[in-house]
mmCIF file of the N, C-alpha and C atoms, coordinates in Angstrom:
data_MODEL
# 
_entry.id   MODEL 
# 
loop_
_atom_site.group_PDB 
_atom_site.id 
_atom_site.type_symbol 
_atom_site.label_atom_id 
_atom_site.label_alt_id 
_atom_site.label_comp_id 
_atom_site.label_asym_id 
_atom_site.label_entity_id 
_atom_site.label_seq_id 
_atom_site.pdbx_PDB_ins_code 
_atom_site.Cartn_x 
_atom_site.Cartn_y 
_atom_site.Cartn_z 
_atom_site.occupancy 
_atom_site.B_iso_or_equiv 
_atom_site.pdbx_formal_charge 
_atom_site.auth_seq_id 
_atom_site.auth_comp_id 
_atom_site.auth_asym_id 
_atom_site.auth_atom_id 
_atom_site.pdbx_PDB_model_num 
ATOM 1   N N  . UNK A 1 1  ? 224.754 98.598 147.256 1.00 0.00 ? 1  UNK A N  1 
ATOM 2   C CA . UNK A 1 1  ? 223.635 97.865 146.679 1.00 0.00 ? 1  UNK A CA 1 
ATOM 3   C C  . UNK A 1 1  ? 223.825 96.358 146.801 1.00 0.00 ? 1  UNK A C  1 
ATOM 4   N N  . UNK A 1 2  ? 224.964 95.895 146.677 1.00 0.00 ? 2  UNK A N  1 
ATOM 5   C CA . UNK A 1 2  ? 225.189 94.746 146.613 1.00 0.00 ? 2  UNK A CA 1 
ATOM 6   C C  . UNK A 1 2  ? 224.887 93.836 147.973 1.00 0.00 ? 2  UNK A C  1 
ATOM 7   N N  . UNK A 1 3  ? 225.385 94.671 149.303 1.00 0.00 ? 3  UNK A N  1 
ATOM 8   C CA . UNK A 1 3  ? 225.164 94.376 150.481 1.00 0.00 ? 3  UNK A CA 1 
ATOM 9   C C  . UNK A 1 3  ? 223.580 94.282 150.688 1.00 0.00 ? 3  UNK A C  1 
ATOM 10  N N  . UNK A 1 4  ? 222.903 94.365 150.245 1.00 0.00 ? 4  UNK A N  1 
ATOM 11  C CA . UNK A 1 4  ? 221.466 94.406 150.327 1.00 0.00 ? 4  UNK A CA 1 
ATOM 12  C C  . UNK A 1 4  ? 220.846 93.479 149.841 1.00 0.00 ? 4  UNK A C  1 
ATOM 13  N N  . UNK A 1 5  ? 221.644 92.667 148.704 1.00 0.00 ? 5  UNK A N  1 
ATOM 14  C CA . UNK A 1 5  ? 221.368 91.164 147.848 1.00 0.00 ? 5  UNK A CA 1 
ATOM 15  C C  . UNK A 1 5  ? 221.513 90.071 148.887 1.00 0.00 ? 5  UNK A C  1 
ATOM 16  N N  . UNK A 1 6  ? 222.261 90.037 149.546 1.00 0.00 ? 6  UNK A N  1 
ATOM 17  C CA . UNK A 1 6  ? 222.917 88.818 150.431 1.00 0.00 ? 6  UNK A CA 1 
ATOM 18  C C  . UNK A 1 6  ? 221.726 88.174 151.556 1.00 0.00 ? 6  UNK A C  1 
ATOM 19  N N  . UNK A 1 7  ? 221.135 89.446 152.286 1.00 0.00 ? 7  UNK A N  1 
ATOM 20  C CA . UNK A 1 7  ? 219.721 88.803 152.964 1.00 0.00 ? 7  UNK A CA 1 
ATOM 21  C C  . UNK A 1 7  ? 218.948 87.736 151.762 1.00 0.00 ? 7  UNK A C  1 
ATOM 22  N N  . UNK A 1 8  ? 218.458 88.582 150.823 1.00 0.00 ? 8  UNK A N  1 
ATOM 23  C CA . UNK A 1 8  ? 216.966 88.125 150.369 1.00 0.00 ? 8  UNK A CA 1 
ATOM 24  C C  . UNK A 1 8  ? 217.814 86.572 149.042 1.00 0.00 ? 8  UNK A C  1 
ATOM 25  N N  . UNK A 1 9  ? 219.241 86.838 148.782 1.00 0.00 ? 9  UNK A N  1 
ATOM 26  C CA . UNK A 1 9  ? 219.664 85.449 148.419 1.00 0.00 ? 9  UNK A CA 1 
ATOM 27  C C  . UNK A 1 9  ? 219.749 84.531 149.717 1.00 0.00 ? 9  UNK A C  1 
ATOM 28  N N  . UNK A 1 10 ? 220.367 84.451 151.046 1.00 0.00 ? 10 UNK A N  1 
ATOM 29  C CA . UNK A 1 10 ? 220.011 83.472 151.843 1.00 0.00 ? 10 UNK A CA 1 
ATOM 30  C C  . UNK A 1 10 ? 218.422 83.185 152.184 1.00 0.00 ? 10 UNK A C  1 
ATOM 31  N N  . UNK A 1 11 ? 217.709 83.953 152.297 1.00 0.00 ? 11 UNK A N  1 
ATOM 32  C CA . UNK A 1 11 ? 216.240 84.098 152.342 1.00 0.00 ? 11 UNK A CA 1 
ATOM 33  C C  . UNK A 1 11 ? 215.859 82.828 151.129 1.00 0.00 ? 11 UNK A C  1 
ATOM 34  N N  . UNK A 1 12 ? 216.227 82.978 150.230 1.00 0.00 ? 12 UNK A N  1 
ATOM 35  C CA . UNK A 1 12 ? 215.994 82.201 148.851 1.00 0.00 ? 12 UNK A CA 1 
ATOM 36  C C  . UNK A 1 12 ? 216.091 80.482 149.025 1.00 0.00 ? 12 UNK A C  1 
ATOM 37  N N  . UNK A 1 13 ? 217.690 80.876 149.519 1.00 0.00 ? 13 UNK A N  1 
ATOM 38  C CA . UNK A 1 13 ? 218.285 79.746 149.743 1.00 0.00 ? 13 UNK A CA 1 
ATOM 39  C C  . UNK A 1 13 ? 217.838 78.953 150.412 1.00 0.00 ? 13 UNK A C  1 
ATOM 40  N N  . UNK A 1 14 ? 217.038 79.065 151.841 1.00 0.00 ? 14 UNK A N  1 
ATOM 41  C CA . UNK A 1 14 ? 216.645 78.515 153.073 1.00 0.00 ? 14 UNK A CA 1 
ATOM 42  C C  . UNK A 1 14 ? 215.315 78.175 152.410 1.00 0.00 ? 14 UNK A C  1 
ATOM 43  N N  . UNK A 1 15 ? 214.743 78.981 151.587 1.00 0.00 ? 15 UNK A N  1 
ATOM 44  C CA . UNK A 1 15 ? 213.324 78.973 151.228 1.00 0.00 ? 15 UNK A CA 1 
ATOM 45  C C  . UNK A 1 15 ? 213.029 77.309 150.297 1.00 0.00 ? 15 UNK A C  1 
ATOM 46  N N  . UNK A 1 16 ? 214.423 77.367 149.423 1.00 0.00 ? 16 UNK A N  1 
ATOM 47  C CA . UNK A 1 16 ? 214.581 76.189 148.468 1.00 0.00 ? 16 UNK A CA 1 
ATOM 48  C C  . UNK A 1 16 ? 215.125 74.937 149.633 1.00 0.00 ? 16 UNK A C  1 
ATOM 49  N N  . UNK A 1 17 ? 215.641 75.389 150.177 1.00 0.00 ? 17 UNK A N  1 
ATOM 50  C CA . UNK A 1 17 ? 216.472 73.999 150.764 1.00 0.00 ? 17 UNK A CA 1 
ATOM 51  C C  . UNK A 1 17 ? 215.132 73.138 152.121 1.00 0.00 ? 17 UNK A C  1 
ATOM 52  N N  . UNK A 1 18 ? 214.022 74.127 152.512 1.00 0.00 ? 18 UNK A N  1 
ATOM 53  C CA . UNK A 1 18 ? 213.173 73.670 152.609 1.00 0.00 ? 18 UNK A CA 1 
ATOM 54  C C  . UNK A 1 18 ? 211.614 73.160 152.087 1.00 0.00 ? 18 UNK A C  1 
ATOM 55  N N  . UNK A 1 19 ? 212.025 73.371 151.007 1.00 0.00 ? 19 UNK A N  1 
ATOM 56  C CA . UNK A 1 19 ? 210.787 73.163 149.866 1.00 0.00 ? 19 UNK A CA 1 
ATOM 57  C C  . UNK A 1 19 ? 211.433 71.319 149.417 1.00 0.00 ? 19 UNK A C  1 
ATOM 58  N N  . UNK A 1 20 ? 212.535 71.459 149.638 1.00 0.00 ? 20 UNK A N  1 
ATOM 59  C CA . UNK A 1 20 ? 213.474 70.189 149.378 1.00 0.00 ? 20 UNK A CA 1 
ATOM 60  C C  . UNK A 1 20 ? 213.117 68.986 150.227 1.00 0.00 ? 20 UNK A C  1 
ATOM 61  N N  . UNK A 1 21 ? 213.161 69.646 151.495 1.00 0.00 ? 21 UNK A N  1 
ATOM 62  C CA . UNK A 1 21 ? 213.355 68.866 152.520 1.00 0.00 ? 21 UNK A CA 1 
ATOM 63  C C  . UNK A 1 21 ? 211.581 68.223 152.919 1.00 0.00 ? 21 UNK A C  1 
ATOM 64  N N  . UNK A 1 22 ? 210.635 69.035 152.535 1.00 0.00 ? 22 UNK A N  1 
ATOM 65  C CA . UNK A 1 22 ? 209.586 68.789 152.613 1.00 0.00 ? 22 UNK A CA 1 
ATOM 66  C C  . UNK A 1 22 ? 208.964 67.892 151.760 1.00 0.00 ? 22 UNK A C  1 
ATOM 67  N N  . UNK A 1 23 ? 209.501 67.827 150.323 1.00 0.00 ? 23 UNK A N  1 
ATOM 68  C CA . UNK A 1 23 ? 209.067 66.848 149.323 1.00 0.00 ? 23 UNK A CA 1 
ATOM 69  C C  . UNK A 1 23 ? 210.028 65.875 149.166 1.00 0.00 ? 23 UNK A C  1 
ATOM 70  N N  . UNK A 1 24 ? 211.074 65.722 150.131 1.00 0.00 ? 24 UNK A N  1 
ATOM 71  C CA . UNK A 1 24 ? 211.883 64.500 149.886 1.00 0.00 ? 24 UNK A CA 1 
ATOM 72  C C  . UNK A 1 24 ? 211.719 63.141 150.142 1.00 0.00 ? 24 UNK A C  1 
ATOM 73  N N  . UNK A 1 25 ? 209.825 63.427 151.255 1.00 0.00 ? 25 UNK A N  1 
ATOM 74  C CA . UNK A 1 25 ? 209.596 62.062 152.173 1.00 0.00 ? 25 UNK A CA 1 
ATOM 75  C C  . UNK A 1 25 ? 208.189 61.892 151.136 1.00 0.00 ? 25 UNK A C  1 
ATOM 76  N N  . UNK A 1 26 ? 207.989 62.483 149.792 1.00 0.00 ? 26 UNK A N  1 
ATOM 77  C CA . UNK A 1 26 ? 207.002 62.038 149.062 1.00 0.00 ? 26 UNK A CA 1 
ATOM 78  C C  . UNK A 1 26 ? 207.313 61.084 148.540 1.00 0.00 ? 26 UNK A C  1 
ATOM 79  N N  . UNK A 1 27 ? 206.030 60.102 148.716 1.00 0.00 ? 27 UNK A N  1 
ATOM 80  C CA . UNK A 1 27 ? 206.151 59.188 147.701 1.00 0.00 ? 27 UNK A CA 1 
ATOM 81  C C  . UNK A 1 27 ? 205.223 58.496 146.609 1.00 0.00 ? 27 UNK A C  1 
ATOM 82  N N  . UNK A 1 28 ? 205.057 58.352 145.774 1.00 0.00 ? 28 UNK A N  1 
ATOM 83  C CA . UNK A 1 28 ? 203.843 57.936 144.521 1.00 0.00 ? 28 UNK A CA 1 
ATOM 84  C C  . UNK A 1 28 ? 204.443 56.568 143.610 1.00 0.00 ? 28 UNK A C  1 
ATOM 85  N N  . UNK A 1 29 ? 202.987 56.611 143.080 1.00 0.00 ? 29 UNK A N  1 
ATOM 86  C CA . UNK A 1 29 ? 203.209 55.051 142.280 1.00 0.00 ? 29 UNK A CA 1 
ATOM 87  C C  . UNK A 1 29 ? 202.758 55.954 140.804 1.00 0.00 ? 29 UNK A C  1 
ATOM 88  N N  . UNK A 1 30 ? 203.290 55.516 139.571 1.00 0.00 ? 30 UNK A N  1 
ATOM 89  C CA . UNK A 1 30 ? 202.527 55.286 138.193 1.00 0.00 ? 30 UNK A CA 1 
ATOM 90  C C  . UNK A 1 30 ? 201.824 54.577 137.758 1.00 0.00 ? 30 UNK A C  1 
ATOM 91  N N  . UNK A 1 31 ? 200.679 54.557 137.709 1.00 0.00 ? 31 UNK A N  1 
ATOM 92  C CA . UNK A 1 31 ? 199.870 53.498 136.997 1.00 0.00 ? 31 UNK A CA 1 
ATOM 93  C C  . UNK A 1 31 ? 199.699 53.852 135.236 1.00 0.00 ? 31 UNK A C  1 
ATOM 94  N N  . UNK A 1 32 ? 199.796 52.435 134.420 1.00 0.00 ? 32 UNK A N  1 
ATOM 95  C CA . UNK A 1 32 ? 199.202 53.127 132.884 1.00 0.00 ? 32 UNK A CA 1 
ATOM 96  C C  . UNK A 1 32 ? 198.121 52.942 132.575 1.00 0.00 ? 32 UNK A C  1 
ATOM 97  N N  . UNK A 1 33 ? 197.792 53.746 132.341 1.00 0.00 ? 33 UNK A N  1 
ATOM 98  C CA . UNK A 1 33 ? 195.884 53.390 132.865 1.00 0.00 ? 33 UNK A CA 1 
ATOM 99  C C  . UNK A 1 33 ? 195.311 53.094 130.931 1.00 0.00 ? 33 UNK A C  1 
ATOM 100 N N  . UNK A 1 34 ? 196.148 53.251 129.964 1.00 0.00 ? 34 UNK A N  1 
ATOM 101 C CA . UNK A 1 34 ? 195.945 52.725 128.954 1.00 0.00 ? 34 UNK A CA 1 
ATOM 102 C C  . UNK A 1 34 ? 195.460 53.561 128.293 1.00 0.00 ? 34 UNK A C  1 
ATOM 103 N N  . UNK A 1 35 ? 194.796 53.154 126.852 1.00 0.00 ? 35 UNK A N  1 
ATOM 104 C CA . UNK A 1 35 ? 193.701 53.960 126.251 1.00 0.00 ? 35 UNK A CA 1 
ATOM 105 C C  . UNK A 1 35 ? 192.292 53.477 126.016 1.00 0.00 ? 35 UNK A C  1 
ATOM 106 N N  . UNK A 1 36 ? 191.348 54.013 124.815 1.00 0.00 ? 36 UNK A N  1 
ATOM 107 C CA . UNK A 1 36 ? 190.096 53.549 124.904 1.00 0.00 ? 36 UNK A CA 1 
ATOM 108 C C  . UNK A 1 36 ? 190.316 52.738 123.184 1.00 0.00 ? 36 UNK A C  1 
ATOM 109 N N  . UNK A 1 37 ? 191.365 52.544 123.073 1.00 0.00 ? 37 UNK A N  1 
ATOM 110 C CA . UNK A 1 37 ? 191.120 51.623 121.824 1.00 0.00 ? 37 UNK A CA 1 
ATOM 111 C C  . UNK A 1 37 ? 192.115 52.421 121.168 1.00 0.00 ? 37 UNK A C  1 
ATOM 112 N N  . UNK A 1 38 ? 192.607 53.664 121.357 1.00 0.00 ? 38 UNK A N  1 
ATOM 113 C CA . UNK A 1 38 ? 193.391 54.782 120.115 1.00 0.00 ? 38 UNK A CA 1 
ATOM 114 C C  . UNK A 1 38 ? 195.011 54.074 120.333 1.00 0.00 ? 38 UNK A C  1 
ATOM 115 N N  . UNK A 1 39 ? 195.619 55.013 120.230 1.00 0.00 ? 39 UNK A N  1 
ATOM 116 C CA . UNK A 1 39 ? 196.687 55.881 120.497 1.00 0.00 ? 39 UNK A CA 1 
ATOM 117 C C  . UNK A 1 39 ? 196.933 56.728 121.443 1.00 0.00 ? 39 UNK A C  1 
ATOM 118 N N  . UNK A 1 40 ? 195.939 57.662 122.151 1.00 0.00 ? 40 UNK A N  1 
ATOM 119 C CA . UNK A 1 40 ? 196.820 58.812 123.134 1.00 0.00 ? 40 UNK A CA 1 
ATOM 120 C C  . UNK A 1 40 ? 195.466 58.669 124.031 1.00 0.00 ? 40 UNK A C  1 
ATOM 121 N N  . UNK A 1 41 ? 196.193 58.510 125.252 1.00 0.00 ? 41 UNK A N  1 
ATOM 122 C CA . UNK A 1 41 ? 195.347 58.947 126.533 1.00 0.00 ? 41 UNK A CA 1 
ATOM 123 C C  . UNK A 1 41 ? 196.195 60.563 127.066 1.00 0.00 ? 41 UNK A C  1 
ATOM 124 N N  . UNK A 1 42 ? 195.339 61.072 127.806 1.00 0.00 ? 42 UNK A N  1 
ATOM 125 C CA . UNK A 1 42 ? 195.865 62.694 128.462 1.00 0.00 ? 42 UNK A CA 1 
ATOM 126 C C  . UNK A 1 42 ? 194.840 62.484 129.860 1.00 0.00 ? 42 UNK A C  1 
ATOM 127 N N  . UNK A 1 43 ? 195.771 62.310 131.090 1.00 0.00 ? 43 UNK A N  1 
ATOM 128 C CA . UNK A 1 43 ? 195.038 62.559 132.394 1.00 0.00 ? 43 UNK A CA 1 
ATOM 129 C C  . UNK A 1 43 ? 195.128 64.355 132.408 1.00 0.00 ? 43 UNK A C  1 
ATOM 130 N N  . UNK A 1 44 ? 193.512 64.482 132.708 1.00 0.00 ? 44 UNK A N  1 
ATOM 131 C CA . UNK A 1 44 ? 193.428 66.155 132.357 1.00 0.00 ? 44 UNK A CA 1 
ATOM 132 C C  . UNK A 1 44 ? 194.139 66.783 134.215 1.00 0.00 ? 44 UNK A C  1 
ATOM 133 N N  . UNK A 1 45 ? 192.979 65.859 135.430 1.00 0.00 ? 45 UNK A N  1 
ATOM 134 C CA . UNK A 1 45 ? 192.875 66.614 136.597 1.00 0.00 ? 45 UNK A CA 1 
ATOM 135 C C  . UNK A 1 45 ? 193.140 65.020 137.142 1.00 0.00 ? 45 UNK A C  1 
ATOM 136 N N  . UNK A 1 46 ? 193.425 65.477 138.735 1.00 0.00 ? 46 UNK A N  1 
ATOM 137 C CA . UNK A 1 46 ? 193.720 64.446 139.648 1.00 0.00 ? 46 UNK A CA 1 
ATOM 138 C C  . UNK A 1 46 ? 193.415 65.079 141.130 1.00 0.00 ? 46 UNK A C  1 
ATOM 139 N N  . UNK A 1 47 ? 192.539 64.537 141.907 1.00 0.00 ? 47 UNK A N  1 
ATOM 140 C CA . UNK A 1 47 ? 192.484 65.348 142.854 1.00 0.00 ? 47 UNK A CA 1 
ATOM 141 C C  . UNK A 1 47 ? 192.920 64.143 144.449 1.00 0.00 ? 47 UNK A C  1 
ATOM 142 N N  . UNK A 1 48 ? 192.981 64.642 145.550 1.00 0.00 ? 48 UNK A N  1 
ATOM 143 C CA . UNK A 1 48 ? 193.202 64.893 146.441 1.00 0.00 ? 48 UNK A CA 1 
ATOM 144 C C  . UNK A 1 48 ? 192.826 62.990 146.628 1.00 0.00 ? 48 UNK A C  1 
ATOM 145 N N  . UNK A 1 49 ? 192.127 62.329 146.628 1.00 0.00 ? 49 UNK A N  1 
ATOM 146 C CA . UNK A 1 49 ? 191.349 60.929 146.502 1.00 0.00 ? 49 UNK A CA 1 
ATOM 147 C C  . UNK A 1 49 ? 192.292 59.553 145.286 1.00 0.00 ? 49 UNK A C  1 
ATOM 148 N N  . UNK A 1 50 ? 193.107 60.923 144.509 1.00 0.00 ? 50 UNK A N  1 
ATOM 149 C CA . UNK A 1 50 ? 193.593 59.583 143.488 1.00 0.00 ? 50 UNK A CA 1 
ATOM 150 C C  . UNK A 1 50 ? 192.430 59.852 142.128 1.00 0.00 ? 50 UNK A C  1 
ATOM 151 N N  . UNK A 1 51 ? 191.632 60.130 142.120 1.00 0.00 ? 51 UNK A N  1 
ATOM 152 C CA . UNK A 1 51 ? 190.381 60.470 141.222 1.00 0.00 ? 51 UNK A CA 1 
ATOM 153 C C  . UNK A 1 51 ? 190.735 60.929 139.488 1.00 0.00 ? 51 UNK A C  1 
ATOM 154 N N  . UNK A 1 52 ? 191.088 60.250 138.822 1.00 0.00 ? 52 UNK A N  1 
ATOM 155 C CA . UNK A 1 52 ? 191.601 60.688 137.660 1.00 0.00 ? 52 UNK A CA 1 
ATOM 156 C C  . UNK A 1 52 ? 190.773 61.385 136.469 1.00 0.00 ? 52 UNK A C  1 
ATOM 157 N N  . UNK A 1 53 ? 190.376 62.223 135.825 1.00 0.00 ? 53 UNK A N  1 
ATOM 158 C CA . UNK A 1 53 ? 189.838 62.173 134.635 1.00 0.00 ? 53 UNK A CA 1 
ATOM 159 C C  . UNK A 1 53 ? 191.053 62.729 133.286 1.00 0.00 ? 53 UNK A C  1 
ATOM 160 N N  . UNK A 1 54 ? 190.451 62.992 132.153 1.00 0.00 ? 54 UNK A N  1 
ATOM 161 C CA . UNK A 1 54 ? 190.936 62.895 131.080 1.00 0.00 ? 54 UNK A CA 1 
ATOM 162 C C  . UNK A 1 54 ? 190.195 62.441 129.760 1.00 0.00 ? 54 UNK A C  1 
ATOM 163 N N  . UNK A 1 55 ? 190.795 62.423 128.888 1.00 0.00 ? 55 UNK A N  1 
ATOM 164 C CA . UNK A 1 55 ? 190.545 61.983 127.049 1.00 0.00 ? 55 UNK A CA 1 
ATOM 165 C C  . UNK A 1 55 ? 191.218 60.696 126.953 1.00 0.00 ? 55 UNK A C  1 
ATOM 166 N N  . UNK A 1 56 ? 190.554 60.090 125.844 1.00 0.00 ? 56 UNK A N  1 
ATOM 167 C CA . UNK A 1 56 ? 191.404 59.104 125.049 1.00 0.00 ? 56 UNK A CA 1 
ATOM 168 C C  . UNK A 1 56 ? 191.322 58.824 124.001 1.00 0.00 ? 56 UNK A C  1 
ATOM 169 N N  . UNK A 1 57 ? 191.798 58.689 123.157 1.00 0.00 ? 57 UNK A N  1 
ATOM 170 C CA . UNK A 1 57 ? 191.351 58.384 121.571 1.00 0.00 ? 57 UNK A CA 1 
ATOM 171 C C  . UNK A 1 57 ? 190.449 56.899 121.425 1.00 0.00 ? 57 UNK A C  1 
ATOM 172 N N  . UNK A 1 58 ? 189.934 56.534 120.635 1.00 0.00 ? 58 UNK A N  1 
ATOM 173 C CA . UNK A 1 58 ? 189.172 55.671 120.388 1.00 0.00 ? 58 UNK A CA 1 
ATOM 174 C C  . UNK A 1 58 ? 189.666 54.938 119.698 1.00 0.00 ? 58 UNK A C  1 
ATOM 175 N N  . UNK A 1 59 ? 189.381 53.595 118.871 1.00 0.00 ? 59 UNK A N  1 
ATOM 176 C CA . UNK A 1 59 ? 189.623 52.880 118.040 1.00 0.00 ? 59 UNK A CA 1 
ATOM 177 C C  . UNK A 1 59 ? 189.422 53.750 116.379 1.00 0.00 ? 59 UNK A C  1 
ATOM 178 N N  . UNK A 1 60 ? 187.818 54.653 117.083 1.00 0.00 ? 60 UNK A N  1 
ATOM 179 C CA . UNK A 1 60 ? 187.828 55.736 115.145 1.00 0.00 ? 60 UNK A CA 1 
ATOM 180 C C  . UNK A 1 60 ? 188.739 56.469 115.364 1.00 0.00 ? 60 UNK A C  1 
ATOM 181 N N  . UNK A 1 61 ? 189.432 56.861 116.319 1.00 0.00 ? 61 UNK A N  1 
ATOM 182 C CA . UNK A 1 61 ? 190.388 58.205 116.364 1.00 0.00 ? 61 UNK A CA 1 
ATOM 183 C C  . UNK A 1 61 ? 189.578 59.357 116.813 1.00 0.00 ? 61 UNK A C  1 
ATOM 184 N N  . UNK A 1 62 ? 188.329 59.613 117.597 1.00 0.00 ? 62 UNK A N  1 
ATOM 185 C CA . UNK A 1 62 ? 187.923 60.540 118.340 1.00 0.00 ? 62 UNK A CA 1 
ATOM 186 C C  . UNK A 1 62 ? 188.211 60.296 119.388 1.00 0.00 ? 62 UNK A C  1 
ATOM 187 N N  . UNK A 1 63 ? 188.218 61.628 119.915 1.00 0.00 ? 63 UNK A N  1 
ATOM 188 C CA . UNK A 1 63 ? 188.552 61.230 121.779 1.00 0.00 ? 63 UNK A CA 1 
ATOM 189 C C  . UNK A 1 63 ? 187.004 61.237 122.573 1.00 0.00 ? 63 UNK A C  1 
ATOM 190 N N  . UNK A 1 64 ? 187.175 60.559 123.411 1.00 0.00 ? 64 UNK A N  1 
ATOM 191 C CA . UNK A 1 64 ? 186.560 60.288 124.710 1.00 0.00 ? 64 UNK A CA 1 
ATOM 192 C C  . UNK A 1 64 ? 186.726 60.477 125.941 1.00 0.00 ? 64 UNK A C  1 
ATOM 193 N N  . UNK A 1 65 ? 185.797 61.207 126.875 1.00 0.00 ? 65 UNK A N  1 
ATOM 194 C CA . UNK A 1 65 ? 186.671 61.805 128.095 1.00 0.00 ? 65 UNK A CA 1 
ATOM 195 C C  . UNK A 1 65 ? 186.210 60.024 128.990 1.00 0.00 ? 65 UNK A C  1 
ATOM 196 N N  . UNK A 1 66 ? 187.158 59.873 129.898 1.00 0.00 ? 66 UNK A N  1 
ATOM 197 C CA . UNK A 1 66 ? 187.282 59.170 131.002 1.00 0.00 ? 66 UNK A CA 1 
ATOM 198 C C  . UNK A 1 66 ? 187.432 59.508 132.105 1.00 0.00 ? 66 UNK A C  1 
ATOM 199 N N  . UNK A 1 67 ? 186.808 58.761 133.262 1.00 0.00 ? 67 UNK A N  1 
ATOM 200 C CA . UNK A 1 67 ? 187.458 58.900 134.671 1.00 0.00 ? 67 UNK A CA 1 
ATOM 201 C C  . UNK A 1 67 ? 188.417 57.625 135.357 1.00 0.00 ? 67 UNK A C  1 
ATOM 202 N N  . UNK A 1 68 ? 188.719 57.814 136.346 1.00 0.00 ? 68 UNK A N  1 
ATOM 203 C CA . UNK A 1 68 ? 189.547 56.593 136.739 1.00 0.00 ? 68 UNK A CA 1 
ATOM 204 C C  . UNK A 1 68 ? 189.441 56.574 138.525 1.00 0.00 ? 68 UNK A C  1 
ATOM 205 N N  . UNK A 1 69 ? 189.053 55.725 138.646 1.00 0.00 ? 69 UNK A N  1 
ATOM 206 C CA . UNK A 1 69 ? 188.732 55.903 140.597 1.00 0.00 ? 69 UNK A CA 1 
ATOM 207 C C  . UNK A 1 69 ? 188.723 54.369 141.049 1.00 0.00 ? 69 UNK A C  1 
ATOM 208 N N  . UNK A 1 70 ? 190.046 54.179 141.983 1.00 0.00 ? 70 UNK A N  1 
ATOM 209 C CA . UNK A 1 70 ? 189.760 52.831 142.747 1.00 0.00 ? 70 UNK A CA 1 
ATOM 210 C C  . UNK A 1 70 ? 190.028 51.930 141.971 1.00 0.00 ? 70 UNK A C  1 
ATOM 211 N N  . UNK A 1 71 ? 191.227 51.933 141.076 1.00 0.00 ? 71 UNK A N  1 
ATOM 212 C CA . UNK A 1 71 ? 191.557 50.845 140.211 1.00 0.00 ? 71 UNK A CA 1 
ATOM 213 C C  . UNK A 1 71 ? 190.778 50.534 138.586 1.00 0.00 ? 71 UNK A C  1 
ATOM 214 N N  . UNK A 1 72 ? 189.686 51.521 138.550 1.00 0.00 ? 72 UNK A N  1 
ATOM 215 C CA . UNK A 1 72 ? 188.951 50.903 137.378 1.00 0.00 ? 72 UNK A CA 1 
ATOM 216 C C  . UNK A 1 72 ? 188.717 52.371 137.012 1.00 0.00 ? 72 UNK A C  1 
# 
């Protein structure tokens, strides 16, 4: 049984060491994109463009959804 582990662990292995090698030439920035007057912002989605949306608390303490595109 044991002899039968050894494929599908190198299989694993090769699988990780190129999942590695593929995200090692990523690169990104953080922006703090702030809040709407509160305490807590939450970026909900981000797509493919940089395109941000999300909540933010307010100055009353309700949230407000936001987007974020192109610096503003």
């Amino acid at each position: 049984m044991s002899g039968n582990r050894i494929p599908w662990m190198v299989t694993c292995l090769a699988a990780m060491a190129i999942h590695v090698a593929v995200w090692a030439d990523v690169q990104y920035a953080i922006t703090d994109l702030g809040s709407l007057g509160g305490g807590r912002s939450e970026a909900m989605a981000i797509n493919n463009l940089g395109e941000i949306v999300g909540t933010s608390s307010n100055a009353a303490g309700t949230f407000d959804a936001f987007s974020y595109a192109n610096g503003s």
